[in-house]
C-alpha positions as CSV (number, residue, x, y, z in Angstrom):
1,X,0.0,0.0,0.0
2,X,1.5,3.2,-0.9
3,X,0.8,7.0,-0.1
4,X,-1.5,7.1,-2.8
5,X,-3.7,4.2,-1.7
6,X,-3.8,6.1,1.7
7,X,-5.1,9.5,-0.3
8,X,-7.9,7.2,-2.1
9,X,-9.1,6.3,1.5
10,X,-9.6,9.6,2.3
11,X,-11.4,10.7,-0.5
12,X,-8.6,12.4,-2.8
13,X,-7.6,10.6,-6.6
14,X,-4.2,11.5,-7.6
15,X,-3.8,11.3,-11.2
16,X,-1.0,11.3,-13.8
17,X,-0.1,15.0,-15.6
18,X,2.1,13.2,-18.1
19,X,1.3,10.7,-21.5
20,X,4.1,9.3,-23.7
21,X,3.8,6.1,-26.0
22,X,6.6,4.6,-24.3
23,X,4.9,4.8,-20.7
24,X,1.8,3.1,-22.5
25,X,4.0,0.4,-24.2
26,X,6.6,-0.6,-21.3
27,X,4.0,-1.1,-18.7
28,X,5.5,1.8,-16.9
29,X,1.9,3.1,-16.6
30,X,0.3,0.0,-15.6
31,X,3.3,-0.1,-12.6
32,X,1.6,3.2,-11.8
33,X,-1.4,2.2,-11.9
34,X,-0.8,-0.5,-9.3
35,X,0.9,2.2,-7.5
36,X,-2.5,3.8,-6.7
37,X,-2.3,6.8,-10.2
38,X,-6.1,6.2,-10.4
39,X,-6.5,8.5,-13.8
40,X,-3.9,10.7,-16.6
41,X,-4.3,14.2,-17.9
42,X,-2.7,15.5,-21.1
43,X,-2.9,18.6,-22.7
44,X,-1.1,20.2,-26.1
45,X,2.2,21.0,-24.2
46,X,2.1,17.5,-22.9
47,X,1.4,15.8,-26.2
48,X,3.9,18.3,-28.1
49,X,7.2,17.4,-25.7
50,X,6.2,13.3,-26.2
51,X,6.1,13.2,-29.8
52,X,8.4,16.3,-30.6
53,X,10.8,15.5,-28.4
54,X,11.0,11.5,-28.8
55,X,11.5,9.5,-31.3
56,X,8.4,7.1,-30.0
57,X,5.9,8.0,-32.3
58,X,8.4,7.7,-35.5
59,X,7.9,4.4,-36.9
60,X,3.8,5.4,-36.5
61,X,4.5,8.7,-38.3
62,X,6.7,6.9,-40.7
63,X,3.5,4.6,-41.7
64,X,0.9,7.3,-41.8
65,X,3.2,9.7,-44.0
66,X,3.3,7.1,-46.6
67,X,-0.4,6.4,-46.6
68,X,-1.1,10.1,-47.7
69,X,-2.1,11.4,-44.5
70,X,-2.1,15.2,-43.8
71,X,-0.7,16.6,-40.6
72,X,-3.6,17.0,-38.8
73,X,-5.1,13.6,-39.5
74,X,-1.1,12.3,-38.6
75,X,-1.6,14.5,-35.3
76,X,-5.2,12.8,-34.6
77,X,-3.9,9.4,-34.8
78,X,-0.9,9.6,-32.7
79,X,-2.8,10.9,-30.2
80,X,-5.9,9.2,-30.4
81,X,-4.1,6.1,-30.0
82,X,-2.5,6.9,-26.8
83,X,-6.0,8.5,-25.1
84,X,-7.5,5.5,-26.0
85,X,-5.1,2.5,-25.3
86,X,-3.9,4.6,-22.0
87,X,-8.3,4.7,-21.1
88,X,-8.0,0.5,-21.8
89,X,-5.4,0.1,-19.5
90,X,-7.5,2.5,-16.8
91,X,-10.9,0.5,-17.3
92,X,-10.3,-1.7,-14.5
93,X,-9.7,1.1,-12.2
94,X,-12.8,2.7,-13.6
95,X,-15.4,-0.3,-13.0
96,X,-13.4,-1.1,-9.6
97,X,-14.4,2.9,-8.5
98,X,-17.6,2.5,-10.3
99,X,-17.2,5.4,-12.7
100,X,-15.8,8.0,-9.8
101,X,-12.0,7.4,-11.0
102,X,-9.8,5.6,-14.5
103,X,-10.5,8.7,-16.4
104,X,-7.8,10.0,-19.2
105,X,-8.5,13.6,-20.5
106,X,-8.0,14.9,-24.0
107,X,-8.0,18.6,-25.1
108,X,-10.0,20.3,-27.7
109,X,-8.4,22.2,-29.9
110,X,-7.0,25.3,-28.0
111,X,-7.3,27.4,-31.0
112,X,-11.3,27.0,-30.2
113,X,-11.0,28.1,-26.8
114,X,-13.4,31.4,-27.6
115,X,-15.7,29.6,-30.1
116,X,-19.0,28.0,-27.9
117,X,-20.3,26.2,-30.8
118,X,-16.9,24.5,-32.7
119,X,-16.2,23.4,-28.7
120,X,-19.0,21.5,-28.6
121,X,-18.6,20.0,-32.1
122,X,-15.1,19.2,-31.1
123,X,-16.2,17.4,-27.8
124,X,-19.0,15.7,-29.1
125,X,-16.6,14.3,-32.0
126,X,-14.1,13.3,-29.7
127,X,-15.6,11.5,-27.6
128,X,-18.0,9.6,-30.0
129,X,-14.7,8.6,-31.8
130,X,-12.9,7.5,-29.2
131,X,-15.9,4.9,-27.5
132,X,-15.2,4.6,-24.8
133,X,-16.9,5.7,-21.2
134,X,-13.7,6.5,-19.5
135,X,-12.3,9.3,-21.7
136,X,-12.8,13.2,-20.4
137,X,-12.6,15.7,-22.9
138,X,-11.0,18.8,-21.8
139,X,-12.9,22.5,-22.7
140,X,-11.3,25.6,-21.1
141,X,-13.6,27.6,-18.6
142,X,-13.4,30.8,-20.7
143,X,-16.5,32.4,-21.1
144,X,-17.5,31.0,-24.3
145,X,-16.0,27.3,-22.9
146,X,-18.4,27.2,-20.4
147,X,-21.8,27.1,-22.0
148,X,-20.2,24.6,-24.0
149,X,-19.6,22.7,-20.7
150,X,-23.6,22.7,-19.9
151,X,-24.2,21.0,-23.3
152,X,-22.0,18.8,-23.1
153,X,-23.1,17.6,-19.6
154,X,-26.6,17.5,-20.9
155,X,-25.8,15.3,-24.1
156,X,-23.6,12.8,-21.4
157,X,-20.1,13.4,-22.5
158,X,-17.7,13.5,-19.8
159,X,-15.8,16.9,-19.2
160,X,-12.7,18.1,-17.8
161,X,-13.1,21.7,-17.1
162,X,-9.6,23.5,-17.7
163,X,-7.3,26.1,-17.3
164,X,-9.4,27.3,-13.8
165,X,-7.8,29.9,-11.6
166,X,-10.8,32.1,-10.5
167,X,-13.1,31.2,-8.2
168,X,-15.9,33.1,-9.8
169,X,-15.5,31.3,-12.6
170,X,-15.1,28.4,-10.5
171,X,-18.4,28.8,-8.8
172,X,-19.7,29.6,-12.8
173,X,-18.3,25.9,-14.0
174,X,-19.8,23.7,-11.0
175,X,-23.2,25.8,-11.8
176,X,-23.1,24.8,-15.6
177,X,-22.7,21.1,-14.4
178,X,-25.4,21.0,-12.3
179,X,-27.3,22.6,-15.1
180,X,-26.3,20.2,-17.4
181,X,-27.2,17.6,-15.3
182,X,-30.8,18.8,-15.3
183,X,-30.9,18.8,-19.0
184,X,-29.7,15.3,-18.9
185,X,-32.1,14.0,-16.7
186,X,-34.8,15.9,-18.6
187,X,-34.2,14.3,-21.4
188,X,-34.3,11.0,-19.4
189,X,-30.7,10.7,-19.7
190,X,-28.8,8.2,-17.2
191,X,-27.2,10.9,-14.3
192,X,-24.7,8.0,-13.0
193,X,-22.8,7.7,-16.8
194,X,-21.7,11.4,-16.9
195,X,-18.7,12.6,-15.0
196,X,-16.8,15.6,-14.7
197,X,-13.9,17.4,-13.0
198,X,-12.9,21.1,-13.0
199,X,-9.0,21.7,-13.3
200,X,-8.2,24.4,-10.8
201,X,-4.6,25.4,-11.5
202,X,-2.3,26.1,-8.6
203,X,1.3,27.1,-8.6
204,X,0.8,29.4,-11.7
205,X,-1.5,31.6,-9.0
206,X,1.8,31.9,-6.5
207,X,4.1,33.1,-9.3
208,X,2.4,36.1,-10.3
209,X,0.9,37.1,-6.9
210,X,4.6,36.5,-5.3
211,X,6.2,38.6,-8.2
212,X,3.4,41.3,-7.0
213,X,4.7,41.1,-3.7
214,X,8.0,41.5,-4.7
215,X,7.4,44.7,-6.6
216,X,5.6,46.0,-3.2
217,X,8.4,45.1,-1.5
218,X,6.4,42.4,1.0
219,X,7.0,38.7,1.2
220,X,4.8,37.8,4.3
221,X,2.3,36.3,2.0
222,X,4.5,34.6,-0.9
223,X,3.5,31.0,-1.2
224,X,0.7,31.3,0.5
225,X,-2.5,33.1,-2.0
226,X,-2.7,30.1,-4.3
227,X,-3.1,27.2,-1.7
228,X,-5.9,30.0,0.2
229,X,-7.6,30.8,-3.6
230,X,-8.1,26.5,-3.9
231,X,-9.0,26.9,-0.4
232,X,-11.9,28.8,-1.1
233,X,-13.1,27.2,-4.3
234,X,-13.2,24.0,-2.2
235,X,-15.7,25.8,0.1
236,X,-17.6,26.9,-2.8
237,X,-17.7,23.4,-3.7
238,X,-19.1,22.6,-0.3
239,X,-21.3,24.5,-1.4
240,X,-22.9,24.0,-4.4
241,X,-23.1,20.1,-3.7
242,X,-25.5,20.7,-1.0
243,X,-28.7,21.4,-0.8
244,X,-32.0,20.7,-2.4
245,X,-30.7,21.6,-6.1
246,X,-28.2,19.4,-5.9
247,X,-30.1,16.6,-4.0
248,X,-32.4,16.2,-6.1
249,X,-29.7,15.3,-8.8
250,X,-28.1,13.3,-6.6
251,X,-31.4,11.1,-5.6
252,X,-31.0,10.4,-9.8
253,X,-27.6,9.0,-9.7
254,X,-25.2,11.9,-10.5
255,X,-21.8,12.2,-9.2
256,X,-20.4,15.4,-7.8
257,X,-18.2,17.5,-10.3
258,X,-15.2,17.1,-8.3
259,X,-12.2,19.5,-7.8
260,X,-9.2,18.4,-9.7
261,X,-5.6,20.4,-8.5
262,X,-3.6,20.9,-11.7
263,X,-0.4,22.5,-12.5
264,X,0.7,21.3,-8.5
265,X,4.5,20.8,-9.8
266,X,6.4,23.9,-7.1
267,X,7.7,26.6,-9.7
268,X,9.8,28.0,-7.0
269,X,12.8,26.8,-5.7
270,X,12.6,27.7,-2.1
271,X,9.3,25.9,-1.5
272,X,8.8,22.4,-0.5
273,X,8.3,20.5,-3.7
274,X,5.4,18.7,-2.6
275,X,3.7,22.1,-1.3
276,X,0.4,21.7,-3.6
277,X,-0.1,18.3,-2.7
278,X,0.8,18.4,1.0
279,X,-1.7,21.5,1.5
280,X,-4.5,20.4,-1.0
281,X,-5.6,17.1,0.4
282,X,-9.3,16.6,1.0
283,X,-12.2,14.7,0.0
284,X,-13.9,14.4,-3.6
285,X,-11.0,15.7,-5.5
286,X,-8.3,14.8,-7.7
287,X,-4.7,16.4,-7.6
288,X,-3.1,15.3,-11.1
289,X,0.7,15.5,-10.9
290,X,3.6,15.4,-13.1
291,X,6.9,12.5,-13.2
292,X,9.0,14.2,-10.8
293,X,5.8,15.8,-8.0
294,X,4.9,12.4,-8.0
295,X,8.2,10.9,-7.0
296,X,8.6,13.6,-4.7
297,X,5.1,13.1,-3.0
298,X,6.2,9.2,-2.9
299,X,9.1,9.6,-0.9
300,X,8.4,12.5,1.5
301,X,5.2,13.7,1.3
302,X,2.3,14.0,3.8
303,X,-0.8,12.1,4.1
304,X,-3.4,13.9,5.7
305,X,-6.7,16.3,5.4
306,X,-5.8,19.9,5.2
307,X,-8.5,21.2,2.8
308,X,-11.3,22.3,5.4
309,X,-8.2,23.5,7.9
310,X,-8.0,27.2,7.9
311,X,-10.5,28.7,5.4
312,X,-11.1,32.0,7.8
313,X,-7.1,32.4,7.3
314,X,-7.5,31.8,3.4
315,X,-9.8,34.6,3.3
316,X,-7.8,36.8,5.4
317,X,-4.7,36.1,3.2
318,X,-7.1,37.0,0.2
319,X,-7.9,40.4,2.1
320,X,-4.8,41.2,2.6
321,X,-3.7,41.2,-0.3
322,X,-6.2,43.2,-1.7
323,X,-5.4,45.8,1.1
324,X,-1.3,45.5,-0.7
325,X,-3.1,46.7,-4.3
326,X,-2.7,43.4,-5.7
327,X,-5.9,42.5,-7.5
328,X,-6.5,39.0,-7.8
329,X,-9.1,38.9,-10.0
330,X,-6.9,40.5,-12.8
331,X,-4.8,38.1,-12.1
332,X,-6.3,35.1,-12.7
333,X,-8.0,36.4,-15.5
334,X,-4.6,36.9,-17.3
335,X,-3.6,33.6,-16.1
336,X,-6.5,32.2,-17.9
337,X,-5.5,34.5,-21.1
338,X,-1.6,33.3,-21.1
339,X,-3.3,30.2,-20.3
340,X,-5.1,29.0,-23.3
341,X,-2.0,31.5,-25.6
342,X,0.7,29.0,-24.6
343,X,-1.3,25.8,-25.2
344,X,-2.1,27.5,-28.5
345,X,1.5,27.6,-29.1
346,X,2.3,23.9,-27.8
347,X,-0.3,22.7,-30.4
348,X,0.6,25.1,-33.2
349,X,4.7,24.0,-32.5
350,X,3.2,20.4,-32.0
351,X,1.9,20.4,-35.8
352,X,4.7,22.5,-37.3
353,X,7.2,19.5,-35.5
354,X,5.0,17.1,-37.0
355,X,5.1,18.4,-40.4
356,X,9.2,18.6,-40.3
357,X,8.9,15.0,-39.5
358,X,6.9,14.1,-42.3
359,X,9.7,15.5,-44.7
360,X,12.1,12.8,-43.3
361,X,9.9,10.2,-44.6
């Protein structure tokens, strides 16, 4: 039994921030798997250092180059194999947790990531291509992803709801599941298929409020304002699950839309490298981590609640702050911005690799 086993008793899912063909093929992922990794995330950066910056995928590439195929079919198929043989290996994870956990999440397009309706046309293809129940696909919460997230929800296809840093938008996603839900189960939809998460990114907060600091010339609150901003989200959460809205979807079968820590690898030197895992434990959520968090988590890290420990102080911290000038809600919205620009540039960079590839063939 390993610290990850421990985190599954208490109600948390750690999941994999990483996807390679190689981890797929070697039965490093199923090692993982046994480890306790109950689920994998990928997103264009993710995808874009695998098969840019391995020679995995080339005898694949090789193949679909001489068959005629363009880049973007060649990009589909490496990656749609992987999502999909990665969700095989996960399956038995998923109908041991009965749905709750064995999820791997793919990303739309980020160059759609302020187009409602080619989001949903994306998703919905996706997902229907792929077949299979244990695949999320991933739809940034910008304000014209998450509409899209409500439809999606209501047609039964799983979402992972990315690229979350503001709890008002948090507080919006969550609210668009449970709307979804609704039209699901007016439709007579089954509740108990459909199951989301919404990725609320962490260390990203932490670097640009600490810079902010810095600028003031304080540091009594560095490393502190993006552990207190998941904090509150995860009260919000409390929230919004409760109640007779949300009881009455639960009486049908659905699952709450859990919270789901991402980007929880410590940017900054002089923190504890397991810092977002350590301080973000707590029940009905996921913390997806990348190769070297995990390892870190796995030798020294800490097993035990701390979400619902100090959410006066989390607020206060939040305060504060504000009192310093530094407005957080700025920040996270051009977190969110810079967000969806540099997957954009993983995916373009993905597909310009791709196509230099192709020439060696």
């Amino acid at each position: 039994m390993t610290k990850l086993h421990e985190l599954a008793d208490i109600g948390q899912a750690i999941w994999f921030d990483f996807i390679r063909r190689s981890l797929i093929t070697s039965g490093e992922l199923q090692s993982l798997i046994d480890q306790g990794i109950r689920g994998v995330t990928s997103n264009p950066s993710i995808f874009e250092k695998a098969i840019a910056g391995s020679n995995d995928y080339d005898g694949d590439l090789k193949d679909l180059v001489q068959k005629g195929k363009s880049i973007d079919e060649i990009y589909e198929e490496l990656t749609l194999w992987d999502i999909a043989q990665t969700a095989d290996l996960f399956r038995g994870v998923y109908e041991e947790t009965k749905g709750l956990d064995g999820y791997v999440s793919l990303e739309v397009s980020p160059a759609l990531a302020y187009d409602t309706d080619r989001t949903i046309s994306e998703a919905r293809r996706l997902f229907t291509t792929l077949n299979r129940p244990n695949v999320m696909i991933k739809v940034p919460a910008t304000k014209q992803g998450i509409p899209a997230v409500e439809t999606l929800i209501g047609e039964g296809v799983n979402v992972n709801v990315t690229l979350l840093f503001s709890v008002k938008y948090y507080e919006e996603v969550a609210l668009a599941y449970l709307a979804g839900l609704e039209k699901l189960a007016a439709s007579g939809g089954d509740l108990g298929k459909v199951a989301s998460v919404a990725s609320f990114f962490v260390s990203r907060v932490d670097t640009s409020v600490d810079a902010a600091l810095d600028r003031i010339g304080t540091n009594e609150l560095q490393g502190k304002i993006a552990t207190a901003n998941a904090k509150i989200a995860y009260d919000i959460f409390h929230r919004v699950f409760s109640g007779p809205r949300w009881e009455q979807l639960a009486a049908k079968g659905a699952k709450v839309q859990r919270l789901l820590w991402a980007s929880t690898g410590t940017k900054n030197p002089d923190y504890s490298d397991t810092l977002y895992v350590d301080g973000l434990v707590g029940a009905h959520t996921v913390n997806t981590l990348p190769p070297a968090t995990l390892q870190a988590y796995l030798d020294h890290g800490k097993v035990h609640a701390t979400l619902d420990e100090g959410i006066d102080e989390a607020r206060d911290q939040v305060d504060r702050i504000a009192e310093h000038g530094i407005d957080l809600d700025a920040i996270t919205d051009k977190l969110l911005k810079d967000g969806v620009d540099a997957f954009a540039k993983s995916f373009e960079s993905l597909m310009s690799s791709i196509g230099e590839k192709s020439k060696e063939f």
